[in-house]
C-alpha positions as CSV (number, residue, x, y, z in Angstrom):
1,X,-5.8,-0.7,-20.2
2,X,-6.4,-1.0,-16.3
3,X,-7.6,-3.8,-13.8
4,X,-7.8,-5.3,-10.8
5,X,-7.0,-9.1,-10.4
6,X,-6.7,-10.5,-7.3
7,X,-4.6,-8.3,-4.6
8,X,-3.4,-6.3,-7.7
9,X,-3.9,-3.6,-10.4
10,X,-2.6,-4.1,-13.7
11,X,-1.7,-1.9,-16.3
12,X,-1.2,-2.9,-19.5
13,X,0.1,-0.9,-23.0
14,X,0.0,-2.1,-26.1
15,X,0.6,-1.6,-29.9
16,X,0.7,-4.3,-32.3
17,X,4.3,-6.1,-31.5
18,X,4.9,-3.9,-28.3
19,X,3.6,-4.1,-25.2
20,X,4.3,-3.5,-21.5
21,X,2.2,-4.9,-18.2
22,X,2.9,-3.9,-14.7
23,X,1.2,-5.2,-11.7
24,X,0.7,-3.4,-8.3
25,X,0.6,-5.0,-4.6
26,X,-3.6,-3.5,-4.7
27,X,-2.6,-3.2,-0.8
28,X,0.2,-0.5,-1.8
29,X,-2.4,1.8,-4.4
30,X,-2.9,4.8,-2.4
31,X,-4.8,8.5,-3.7
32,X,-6.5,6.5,-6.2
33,X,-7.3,9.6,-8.3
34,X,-8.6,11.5,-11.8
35,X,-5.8,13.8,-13.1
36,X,-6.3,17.0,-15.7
37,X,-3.2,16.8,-17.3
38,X,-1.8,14.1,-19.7
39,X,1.3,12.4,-19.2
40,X,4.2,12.2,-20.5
41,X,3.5,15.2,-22.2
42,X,2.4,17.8,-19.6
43,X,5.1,21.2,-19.9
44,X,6.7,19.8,-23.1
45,X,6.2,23.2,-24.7
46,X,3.1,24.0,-26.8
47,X,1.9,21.2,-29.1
48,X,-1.6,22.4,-27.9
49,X,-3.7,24.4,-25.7
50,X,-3.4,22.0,-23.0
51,X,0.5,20.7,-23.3
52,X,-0.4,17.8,-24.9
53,X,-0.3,16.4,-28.6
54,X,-3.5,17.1,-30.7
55,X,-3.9,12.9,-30.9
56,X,-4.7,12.1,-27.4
57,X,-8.2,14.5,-28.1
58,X,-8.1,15.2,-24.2
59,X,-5.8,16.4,-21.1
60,X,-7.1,13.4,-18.9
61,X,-5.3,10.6,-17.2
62,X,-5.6,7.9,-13.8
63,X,-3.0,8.6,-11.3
64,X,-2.6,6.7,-8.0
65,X,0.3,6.9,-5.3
66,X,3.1,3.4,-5.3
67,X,5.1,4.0,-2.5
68,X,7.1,7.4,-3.3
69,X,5.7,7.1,-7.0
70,X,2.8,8.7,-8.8
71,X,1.5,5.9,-11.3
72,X,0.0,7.5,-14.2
73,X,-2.4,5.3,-16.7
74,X,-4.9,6.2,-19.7
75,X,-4.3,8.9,-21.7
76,X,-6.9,10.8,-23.1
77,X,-9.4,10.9,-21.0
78,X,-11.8,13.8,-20.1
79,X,-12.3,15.1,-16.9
80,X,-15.8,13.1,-16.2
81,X,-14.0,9.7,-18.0
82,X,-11.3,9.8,-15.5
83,X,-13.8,10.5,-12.1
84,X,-15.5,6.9,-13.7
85,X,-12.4,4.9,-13.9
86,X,-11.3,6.2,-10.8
87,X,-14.3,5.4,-8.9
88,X,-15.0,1.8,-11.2
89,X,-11.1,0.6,-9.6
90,X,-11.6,2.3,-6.3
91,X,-14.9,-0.2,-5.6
92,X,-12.7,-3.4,-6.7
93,X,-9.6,-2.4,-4.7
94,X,-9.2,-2.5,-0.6
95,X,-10.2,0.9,1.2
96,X,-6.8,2.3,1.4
97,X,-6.5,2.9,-2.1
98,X,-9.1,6.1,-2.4
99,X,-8.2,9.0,-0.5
C-alpha cells in the first residue's frame, strides 16, 4: 500500500502478524516513476518469462528516487497500473517529485 500524508509518502507491507511502514520527507521523492520489472525478484534466474515468481501475475512495480536510493513499492502491477499510481501520487505530492 502507498500514500501521501501530509509532507510524506508512506509505504506500508503487510501480512497477517507482519508488517512494515516507511515514511518519506514527500520534499525528498524525486523520478516519481512506473517500472517493468518486479522487485526483489528481477535476474533471480528463470522462475518465469519475465524473472519474476508465477504469483505476482505481472512484472510491474512504483519506483521513485530517496536521495541515492531507488524506492521500489507494489508488486504486481501491469505496465498501465503502475502509469495510474504513478500519476495518482505525483498530483498529491510537491512538483519535484515527477521527473
Amino acid at each position: 500500500m502507498v500514500t501521501v500524508e501530509t509532507g510524506a509518502l508512506v509505504t506500508r507491507w503487510q501480512m497477517p502478524l507482519v508488517s512494515r511502514t516507511k515514511r518519506y520527507d514527500a520534499g525528498q521523492v524525486r523520478h516519481l516513476r512506473a517500472a517493468t520489472l518486479a522487485w526483489p525478484f528481477a535476474g533471480f534466474g528463470r522462475m518465469s518469462r519475465a524473472g519474476y515468481p508465477p504469483w505476482f501475475g505481472n512484472a510491474g512495480s512504483v519506483q521513485f528516487d530517496y536521495g541515492a536510493r531507488t524506492i521500489r513499492a507494489l508488486p504486481g502491477l501491469d505496465e498501465a497500473e503502475g502509469r495510474m499510481v504513478a500519476e495518482w501520487l505525483a498530483k498529491r505530492l510537491p512538483d519535484g517529485a515527477v521527473g
